[in-house]
PDBQT receptor file of N, H, CA, C and O in Angstrom, charges set to zero:
ATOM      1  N   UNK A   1      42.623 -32.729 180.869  1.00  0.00    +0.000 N 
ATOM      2  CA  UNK A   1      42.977 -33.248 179.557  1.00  0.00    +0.000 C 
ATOM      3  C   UNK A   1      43.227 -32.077 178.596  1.00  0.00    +0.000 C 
ATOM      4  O   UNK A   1      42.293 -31.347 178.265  1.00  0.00    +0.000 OA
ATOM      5  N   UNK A   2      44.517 -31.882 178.129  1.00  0.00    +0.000 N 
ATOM      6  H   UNK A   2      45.276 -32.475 178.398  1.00  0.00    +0.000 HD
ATOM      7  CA  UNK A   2      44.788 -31.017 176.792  1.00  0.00    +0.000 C 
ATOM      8  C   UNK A   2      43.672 -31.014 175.781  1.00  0.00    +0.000 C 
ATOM      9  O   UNK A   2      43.008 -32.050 175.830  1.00  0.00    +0.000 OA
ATOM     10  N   UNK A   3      43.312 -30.213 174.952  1.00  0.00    +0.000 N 
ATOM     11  H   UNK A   3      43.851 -29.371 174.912  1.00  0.00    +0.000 HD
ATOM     12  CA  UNK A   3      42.444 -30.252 173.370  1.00  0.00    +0.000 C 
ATOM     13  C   UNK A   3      43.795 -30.764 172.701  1.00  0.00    +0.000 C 
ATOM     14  O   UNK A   3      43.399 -31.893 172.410  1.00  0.00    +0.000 OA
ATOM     15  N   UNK A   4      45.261 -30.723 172.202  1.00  0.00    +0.000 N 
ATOM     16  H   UNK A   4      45.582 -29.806 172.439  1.00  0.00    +0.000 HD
ATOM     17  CA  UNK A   4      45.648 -30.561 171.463  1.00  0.00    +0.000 C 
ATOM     18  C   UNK A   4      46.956 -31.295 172.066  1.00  0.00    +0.000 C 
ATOM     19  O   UNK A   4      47.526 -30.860 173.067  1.00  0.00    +0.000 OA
ATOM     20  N   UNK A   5      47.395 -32.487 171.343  1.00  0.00    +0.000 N 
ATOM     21  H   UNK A   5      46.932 -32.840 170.529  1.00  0.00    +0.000 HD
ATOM     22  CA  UNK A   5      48.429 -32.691 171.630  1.00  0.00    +0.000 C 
ATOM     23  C   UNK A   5      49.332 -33.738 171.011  1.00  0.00    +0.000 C 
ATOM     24  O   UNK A   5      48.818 -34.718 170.471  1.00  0.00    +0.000 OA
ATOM     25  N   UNK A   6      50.744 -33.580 171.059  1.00  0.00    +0.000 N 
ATOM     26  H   UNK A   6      51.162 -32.785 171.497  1.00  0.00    +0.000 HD
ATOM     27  CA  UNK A   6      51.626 -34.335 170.155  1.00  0.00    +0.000 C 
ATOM     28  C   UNK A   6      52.039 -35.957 170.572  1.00  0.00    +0.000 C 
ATOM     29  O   UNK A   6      52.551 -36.251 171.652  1.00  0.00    +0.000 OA
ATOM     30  N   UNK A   7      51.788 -36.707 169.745  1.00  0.00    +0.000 N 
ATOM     31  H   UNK A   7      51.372 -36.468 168.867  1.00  0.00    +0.000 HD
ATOM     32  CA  UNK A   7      52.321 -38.139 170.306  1.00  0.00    +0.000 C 
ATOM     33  C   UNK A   7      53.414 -38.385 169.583  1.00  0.00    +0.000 C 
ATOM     34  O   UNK A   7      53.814 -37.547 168.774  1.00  0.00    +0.000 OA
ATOM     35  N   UNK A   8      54.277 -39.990 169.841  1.00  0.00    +0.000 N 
ATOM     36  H   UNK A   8      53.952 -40.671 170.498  1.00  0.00    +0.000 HD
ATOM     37  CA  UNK A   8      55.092 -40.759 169.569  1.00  0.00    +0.000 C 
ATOM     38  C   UNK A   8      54.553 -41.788 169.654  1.00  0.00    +0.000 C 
ATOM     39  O   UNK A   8      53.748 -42.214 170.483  1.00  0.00    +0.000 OA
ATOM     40  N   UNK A   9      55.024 -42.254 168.716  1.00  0.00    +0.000 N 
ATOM     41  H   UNK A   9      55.678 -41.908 168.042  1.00  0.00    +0.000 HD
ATOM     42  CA  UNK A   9      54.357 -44.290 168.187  1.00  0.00    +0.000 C 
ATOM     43  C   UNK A   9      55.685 -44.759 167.539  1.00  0.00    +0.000 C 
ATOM     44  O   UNK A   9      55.887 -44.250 166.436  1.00  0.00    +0.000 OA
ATOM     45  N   UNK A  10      56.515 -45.511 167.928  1.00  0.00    +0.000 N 
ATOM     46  H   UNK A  10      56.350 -45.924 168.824  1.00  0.00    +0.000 HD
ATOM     47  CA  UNK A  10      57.692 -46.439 167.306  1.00  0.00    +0.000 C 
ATOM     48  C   UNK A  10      57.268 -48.212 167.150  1.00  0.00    +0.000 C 
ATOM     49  O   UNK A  10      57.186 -49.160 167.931  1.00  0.00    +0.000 OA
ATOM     50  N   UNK A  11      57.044 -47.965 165.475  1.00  0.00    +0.000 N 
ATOM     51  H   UNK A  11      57.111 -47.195 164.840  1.00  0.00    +0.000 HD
ATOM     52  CA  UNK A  11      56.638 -49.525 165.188  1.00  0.00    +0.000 C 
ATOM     53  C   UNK A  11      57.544 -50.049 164.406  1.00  0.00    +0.000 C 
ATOM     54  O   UNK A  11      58.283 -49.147 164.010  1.00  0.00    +0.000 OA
ATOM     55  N   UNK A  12      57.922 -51.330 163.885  1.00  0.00    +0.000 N 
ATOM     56  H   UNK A  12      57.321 -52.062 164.207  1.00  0.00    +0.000 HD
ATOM     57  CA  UNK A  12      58.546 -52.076 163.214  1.00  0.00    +0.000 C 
ATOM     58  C   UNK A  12      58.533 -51.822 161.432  1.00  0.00    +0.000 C 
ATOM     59  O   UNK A  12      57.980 -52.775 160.883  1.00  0.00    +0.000 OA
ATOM     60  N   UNK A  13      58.818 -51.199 160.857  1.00  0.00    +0.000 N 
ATOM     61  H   UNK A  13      59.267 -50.425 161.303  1.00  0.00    +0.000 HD
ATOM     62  CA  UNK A  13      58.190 -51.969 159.243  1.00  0.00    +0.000 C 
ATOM     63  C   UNK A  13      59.209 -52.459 158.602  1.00  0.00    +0.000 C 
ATOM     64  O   UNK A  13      60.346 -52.561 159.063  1.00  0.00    +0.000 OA
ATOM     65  N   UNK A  14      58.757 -52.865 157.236  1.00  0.00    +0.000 N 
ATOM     66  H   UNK A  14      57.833 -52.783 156.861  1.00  0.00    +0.000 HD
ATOM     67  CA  UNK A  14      59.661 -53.336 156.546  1.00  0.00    +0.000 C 
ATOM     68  C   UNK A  14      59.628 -52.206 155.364  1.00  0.00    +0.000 C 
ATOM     69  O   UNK A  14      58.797 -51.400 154.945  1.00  0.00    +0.000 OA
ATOM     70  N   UNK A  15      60.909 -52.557 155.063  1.00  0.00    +0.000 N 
ATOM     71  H   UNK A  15      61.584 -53.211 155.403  1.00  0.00    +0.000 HD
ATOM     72  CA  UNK A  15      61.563 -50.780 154.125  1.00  0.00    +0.000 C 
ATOM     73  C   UNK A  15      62.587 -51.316 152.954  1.00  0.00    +0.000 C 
ATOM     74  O   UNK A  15      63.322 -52.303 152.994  1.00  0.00    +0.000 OA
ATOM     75  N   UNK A  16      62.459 -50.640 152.210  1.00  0.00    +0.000 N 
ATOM     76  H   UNK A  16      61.862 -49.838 152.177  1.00  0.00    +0.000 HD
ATOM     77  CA  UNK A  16      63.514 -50.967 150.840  1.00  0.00    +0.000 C 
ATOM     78  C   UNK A  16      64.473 -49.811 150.312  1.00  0.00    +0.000 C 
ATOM     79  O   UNK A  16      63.974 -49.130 149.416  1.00  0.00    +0.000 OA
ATOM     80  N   UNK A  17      65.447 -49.554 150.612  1.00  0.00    +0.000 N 
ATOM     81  H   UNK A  17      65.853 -50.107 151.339  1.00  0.00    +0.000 HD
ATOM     82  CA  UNK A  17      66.700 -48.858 149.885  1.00  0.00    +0.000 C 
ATOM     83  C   UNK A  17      67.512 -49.381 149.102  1.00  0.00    +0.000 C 
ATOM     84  O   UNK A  17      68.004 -50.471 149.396  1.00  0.00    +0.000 OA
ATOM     85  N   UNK A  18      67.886 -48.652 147.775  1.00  0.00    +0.000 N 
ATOM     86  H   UNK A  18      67.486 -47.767 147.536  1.00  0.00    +0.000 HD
ATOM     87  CA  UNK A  18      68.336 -49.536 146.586  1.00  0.00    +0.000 C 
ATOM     88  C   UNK A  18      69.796 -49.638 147.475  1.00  0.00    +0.000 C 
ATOM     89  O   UNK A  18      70.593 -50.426 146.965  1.00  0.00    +0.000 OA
ATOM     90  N   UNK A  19      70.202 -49.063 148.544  1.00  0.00    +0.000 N 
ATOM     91  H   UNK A  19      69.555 -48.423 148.958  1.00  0.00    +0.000 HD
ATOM     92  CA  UNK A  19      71.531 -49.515 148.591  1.00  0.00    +0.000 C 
ATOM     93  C   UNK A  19      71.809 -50.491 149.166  1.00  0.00    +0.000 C 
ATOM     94  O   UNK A  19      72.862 -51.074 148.906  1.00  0.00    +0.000 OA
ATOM     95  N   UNK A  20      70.888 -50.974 150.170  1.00  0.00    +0.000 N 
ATOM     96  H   UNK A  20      70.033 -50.500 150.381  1.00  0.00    +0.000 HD
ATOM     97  CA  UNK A  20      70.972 -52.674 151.569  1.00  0.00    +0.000 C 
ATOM     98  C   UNK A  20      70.076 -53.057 151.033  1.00  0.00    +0.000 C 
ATOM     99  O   UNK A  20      70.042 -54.142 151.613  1.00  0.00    +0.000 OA
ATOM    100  N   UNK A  21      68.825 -53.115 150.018  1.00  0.00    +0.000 N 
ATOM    101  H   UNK A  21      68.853 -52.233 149.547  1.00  0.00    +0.000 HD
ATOM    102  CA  UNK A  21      67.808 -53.916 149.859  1.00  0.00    +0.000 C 
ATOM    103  C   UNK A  21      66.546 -53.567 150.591  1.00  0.00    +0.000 C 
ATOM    104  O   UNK A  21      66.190 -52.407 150.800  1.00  0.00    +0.000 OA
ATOM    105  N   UNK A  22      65.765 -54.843 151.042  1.00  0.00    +0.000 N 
ATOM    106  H   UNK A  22      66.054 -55.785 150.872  1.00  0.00    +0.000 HD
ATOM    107  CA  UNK A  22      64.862 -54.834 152.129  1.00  0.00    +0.000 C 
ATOM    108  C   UNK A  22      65.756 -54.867 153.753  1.00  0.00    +0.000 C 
ATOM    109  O   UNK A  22      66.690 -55.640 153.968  1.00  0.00    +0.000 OA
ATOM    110  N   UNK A  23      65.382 -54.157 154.468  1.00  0.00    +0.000 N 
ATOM    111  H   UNK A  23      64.623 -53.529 154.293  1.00  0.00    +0.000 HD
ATOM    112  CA  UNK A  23      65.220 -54.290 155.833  1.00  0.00    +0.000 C 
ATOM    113  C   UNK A  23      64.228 -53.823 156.943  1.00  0.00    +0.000 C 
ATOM    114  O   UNK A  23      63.258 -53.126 156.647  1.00  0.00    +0.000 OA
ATOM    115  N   UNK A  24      64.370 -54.040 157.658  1.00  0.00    +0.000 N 
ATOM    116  H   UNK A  24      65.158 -54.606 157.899  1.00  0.00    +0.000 HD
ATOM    117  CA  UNK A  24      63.462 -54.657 158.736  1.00  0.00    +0.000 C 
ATOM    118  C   UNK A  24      63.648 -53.154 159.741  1.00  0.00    +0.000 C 
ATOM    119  O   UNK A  24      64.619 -53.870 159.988  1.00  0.00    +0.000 OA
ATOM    120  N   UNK A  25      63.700 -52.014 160.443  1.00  0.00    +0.000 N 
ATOM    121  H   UNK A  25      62.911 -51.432 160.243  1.00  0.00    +0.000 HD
ATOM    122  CA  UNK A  25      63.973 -50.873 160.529  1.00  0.00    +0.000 C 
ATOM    123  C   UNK A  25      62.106 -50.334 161.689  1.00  0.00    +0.000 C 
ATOM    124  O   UNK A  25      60.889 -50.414 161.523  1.00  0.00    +0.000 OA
ATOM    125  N   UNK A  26      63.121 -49.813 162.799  1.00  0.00    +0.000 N 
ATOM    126  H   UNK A  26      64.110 -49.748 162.934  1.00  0.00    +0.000 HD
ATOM    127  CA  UNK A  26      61.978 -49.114 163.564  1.00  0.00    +0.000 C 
ATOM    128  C   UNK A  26      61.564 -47.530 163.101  1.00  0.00    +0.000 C 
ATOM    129  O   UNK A  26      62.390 -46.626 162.980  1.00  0.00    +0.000 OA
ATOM    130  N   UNK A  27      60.439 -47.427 162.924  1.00  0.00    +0.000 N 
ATOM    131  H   UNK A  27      59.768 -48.162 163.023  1.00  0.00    +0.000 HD
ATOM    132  CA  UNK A  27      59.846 -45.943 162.152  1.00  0.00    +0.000 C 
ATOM    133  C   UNK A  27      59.205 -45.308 163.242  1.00  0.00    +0.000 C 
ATOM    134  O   UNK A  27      58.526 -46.107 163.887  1.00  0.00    +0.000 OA
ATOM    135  N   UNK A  28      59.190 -44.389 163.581  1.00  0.00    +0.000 N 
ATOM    136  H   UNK A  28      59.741 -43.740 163.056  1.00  0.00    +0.000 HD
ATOM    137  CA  UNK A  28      58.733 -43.186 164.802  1.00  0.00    +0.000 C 
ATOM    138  C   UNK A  28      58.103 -41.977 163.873  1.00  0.00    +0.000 C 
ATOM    139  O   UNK A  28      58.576 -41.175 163.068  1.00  0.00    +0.000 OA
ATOM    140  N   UNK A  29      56.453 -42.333 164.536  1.00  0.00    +0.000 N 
ATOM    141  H   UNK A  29      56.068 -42.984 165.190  1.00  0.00    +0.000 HD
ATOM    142  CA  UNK A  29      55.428 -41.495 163.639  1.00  0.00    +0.000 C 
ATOM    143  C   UNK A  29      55.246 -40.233 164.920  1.00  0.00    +0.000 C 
ATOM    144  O   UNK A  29      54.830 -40.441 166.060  1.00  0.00    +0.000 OA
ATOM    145  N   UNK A  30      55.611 -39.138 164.443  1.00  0.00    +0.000 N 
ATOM    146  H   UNK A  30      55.949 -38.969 163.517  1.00  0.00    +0.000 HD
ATOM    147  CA  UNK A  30      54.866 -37.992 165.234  1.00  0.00    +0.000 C 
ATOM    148  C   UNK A  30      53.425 -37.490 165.119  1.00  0.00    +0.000 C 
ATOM    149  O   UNK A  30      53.226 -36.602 164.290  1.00  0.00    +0.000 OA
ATOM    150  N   UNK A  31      52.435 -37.924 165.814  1.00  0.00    +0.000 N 
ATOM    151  H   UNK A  31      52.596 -38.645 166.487  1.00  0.00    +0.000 HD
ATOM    152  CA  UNK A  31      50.707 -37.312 165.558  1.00  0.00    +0.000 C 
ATOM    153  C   UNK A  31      50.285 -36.413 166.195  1.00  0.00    +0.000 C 
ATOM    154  O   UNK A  31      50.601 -36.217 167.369  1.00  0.00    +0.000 OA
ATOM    155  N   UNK A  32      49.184 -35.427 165.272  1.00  0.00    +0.000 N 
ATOM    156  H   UNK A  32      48.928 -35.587 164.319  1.00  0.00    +0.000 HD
ATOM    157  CA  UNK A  32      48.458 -34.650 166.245  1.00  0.00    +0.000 C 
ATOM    158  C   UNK A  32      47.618 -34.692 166.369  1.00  0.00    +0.000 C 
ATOM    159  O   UNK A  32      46.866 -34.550 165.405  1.00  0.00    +0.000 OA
ATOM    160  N   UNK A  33      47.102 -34.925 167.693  1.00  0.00    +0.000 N 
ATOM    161  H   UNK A  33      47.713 -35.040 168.477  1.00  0.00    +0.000 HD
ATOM    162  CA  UNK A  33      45.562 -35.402 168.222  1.00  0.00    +0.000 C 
ATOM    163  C   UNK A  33      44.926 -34.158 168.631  1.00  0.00    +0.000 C 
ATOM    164  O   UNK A  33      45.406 -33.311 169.384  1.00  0.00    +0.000 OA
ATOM    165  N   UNK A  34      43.957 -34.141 168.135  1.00  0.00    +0.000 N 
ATOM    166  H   UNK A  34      43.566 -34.828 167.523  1.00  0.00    +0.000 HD
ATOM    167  CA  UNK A  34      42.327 -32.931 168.945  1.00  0.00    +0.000 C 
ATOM    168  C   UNK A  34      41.672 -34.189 169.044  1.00  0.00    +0.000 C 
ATOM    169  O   UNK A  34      41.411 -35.066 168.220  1.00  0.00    +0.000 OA
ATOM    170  N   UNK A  35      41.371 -33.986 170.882  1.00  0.00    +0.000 N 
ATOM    171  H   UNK A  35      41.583 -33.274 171.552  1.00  0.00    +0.000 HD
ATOM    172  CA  UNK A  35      40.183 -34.472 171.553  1.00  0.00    +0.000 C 
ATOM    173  C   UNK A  35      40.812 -36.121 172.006  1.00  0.00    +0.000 C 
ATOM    174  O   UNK A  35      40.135 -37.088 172.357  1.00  0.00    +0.000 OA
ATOM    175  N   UNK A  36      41.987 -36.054 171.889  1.00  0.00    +0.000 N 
ATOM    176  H   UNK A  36      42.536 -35.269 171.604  1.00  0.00    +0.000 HD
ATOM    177  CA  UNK A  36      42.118 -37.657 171.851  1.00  0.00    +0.000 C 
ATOM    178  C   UNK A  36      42.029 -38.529 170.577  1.00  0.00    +0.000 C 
ATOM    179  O   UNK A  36      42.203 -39.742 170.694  1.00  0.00    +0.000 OA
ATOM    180  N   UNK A  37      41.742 -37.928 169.240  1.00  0.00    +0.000 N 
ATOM    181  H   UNK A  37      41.601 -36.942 169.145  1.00  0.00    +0.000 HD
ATOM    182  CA  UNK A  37      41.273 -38.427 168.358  1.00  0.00    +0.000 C 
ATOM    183  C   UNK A  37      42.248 -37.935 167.603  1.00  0.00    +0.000 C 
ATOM    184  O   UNK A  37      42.475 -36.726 167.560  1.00  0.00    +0.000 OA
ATOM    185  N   UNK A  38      43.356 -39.380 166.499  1.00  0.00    +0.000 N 
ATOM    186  H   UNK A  38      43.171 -40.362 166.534  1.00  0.00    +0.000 HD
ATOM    187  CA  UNK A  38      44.165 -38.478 165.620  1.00  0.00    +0.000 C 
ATOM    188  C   UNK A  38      43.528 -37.459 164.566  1.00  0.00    +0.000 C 
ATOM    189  O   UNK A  38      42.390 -37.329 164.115  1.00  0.00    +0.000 OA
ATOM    190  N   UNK A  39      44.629 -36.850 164.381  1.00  0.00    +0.000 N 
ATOM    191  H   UNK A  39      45.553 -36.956 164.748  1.00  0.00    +0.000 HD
ATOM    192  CA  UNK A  39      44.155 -35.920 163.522  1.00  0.00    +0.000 C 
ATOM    193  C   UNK A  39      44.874 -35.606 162.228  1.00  0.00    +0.000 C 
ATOM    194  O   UNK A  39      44.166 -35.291 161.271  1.00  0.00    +0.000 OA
ATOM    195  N   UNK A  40      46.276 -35.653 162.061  1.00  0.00    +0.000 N 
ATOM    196  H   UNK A  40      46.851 -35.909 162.838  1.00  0.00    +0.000 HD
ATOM    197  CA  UNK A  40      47.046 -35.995 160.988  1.00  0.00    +0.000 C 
ATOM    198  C   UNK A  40      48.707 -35.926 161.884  1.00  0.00    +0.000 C 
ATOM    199  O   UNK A  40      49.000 -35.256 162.874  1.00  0.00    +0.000 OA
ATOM    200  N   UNK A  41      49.710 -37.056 160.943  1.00  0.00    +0.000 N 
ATOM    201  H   UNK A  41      49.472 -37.600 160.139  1.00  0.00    +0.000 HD
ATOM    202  CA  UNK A  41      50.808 -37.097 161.052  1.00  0.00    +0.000 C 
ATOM    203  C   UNK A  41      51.988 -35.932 160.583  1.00  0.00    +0.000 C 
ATOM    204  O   UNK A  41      52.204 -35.673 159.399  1.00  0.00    +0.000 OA
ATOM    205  N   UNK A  42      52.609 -35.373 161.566  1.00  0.00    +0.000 N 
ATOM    206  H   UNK A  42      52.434 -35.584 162.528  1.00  0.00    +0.000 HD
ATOM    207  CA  UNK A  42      53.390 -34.380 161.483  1.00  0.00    +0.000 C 
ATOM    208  C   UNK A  42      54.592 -34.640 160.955  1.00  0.00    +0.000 C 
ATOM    209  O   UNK A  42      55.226 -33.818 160.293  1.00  0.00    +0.000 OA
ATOM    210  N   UNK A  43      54.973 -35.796 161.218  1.00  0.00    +0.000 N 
ATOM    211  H   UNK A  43      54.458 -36.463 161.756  1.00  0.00    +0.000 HD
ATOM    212  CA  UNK A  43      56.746 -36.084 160.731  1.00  0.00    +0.000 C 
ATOM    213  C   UNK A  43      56.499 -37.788 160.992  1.00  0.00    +0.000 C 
ATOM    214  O   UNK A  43      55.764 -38.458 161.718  1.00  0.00    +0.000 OA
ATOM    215  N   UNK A  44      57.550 -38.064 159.968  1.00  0.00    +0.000 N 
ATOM    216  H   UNK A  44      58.146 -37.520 159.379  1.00  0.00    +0.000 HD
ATOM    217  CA  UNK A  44      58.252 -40.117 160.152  1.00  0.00    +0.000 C 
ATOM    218  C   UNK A  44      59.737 -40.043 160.179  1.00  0.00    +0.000 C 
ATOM    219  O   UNK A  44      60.257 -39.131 159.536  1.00  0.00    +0.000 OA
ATOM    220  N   UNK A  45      60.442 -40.820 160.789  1.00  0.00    +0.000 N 
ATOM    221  H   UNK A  45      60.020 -41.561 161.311  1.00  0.00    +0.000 HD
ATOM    222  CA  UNK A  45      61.600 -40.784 161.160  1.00  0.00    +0.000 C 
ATOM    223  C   UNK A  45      62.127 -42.388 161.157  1.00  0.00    +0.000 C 
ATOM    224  O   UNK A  45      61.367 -43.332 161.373  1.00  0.00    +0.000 OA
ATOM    225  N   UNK A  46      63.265 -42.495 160.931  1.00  0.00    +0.000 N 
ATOM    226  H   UNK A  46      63.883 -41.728 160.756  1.00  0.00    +0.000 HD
ATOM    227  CA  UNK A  46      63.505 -44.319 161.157  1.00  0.00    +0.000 C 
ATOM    228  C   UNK A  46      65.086 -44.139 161.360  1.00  0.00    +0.000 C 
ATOM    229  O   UNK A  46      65.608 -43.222 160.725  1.00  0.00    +0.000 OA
ATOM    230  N   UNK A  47      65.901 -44.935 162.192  1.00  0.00    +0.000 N 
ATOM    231  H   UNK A  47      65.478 -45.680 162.708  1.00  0.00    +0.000 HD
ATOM    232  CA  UNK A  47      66.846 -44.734 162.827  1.00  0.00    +0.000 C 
ATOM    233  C   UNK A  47      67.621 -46.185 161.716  1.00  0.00    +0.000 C 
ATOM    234  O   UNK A  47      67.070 -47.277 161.582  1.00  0.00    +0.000 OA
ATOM    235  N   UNK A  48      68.662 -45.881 161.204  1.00  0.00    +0.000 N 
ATOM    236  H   UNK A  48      69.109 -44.994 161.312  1.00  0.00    +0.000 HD
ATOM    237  CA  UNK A  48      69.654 -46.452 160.304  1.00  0.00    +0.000 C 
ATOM    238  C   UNK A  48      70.006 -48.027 160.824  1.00  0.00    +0.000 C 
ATOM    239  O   UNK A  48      69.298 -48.386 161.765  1.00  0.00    +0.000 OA
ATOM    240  N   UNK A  49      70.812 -48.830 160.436  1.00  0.00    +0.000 N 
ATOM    241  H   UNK A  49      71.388 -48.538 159.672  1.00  0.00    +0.000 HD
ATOM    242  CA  UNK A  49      71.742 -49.688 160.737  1.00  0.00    +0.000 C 
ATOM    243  C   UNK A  49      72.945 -49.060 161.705  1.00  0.00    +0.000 C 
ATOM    244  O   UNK A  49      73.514 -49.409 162.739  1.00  0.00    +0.000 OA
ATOM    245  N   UNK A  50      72.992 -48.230 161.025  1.00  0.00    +0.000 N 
ATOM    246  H   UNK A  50      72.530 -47.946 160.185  1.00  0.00    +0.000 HD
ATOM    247  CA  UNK A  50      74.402 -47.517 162.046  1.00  0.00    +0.000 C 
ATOM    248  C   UNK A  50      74.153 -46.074 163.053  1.00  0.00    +0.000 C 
ATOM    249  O   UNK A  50      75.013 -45.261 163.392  1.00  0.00    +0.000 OA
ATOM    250  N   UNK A  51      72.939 -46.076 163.330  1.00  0.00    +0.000 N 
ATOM    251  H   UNK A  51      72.240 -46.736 163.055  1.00  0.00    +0.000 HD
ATOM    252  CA  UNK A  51      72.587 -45.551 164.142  1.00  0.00    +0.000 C 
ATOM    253  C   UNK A  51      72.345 -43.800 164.141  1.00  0.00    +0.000 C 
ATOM    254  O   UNK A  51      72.361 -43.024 165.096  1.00  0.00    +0.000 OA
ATOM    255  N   UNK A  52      72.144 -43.563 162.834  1.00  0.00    +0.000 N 
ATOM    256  H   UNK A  52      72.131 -44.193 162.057  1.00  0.00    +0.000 HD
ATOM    257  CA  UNK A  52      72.021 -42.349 162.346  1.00  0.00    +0.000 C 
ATOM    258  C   UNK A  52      70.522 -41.909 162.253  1.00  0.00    +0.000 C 
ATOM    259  O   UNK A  52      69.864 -42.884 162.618  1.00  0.00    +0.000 OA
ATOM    260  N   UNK A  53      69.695 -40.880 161.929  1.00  0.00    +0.000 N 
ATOM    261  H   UNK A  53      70.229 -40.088 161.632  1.00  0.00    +0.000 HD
ATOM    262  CA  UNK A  53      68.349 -40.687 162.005  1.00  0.00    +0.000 C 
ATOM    263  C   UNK A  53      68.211 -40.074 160.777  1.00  0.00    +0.000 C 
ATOM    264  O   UNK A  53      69.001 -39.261 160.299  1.00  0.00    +0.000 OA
ATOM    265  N   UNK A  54      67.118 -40.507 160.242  1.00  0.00    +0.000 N 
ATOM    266  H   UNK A  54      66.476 -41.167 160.631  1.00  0.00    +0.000 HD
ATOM    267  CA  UNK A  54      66.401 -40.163 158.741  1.00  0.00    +0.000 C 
ATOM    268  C   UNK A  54      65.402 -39.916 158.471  1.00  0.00    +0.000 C 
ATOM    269  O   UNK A  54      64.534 -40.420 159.184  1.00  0.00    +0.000 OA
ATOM    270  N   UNK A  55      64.970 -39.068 157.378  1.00  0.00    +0.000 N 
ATOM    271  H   UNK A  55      65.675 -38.659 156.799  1.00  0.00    +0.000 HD
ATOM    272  CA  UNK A  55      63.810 -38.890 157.325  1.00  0.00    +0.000 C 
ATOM    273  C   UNK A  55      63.244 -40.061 156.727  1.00  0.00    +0.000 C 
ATOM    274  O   UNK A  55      64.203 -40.820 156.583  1.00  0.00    +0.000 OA
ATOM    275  N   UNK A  56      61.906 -40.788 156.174  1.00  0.00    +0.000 N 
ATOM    276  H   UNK A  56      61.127 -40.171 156.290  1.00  0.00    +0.000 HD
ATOM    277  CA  UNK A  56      61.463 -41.437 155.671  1.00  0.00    +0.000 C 
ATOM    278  C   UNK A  56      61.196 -41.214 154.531  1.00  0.00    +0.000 C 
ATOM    279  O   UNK A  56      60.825 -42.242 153.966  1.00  0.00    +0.000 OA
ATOM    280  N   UNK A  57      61.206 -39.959 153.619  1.00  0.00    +0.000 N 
ATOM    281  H   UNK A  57      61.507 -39.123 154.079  1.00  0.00    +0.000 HD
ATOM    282  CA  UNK A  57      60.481 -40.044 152.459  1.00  0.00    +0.000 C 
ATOM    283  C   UNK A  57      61.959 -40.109 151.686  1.00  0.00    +0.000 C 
ATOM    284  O   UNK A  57      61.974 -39.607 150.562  1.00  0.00    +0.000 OA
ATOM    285  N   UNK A  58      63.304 -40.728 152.229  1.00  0.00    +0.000 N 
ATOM    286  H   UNK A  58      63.292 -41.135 153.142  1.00  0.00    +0.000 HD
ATOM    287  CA  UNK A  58      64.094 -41.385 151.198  1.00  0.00    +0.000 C 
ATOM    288  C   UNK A  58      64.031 -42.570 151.128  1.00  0.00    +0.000 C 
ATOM    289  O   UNK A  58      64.395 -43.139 150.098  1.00  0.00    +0.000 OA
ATOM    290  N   UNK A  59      63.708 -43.035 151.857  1.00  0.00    +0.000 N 
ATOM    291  H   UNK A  59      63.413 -42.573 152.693  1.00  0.00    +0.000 HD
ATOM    292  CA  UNK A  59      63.004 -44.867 151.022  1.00  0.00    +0.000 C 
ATOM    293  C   UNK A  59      61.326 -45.184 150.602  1.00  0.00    +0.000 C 
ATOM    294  O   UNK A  59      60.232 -44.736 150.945  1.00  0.00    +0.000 OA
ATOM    295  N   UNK A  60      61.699 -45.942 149.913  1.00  0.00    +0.000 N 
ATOM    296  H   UNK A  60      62.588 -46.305 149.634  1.00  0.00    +0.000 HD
ATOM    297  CA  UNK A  60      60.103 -46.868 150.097  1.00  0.00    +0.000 C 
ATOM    298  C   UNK A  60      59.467 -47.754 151.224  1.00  0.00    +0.000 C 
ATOM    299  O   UNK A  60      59.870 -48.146 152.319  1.00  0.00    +0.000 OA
ATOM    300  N   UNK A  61      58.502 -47.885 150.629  1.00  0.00    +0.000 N 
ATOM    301  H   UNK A  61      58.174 -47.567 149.739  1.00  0.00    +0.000 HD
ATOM    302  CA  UNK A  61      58.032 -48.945 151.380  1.00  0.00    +0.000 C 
ATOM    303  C   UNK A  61      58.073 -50.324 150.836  1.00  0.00    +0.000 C 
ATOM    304  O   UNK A  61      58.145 -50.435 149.612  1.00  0.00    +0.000 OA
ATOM    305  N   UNK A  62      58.041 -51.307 151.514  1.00  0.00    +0.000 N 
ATOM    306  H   UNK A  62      57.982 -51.217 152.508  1.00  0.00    +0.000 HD
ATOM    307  CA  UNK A  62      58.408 -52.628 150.565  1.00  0.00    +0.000 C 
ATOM    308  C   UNK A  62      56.673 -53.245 150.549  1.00  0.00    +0.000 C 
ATOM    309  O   UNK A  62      55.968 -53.291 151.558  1.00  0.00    +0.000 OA
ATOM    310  N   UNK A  63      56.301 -53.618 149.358  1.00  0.00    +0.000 N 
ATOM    311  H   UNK A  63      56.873 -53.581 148.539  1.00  0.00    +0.000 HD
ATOM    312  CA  UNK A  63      55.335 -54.274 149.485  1.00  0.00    +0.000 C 
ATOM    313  C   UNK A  63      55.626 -56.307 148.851  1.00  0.00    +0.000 C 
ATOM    314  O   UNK A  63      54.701 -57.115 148.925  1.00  0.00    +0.000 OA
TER     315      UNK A  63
């Protein structure tokens, strides 16, 4: 077993851009784990309508 290592998690959320509104959009969290145990998130990513890749901190979150 590694001490130290990088994951991928792709979940669903819901997201708001003033330009389409709310949508519905898969987000891909990069983590770094010591011991098996997270430890903090390195990067968020969410893949467009048209199939382009983005960072996350240009939208919100929709509550």
């Amino acid at each position: 077993m590694k001490l130290v290592r990088n994951d991928r998690k792709t979940r669903v959320e819901k997201r708001y851009t003033p330009e389409m509104g709310r949508l519905h959009t898969k987000v891909t969290y990069i983590c770094k784990k010591i011991l098996g145990l997270p430890c903090r998130t390195l990067h968020k990513y969410r893949e467009t309508y048209y199939g382009e890749v983005k960072d996350c901190r240009e939208c919100v979150i929709h509550r």
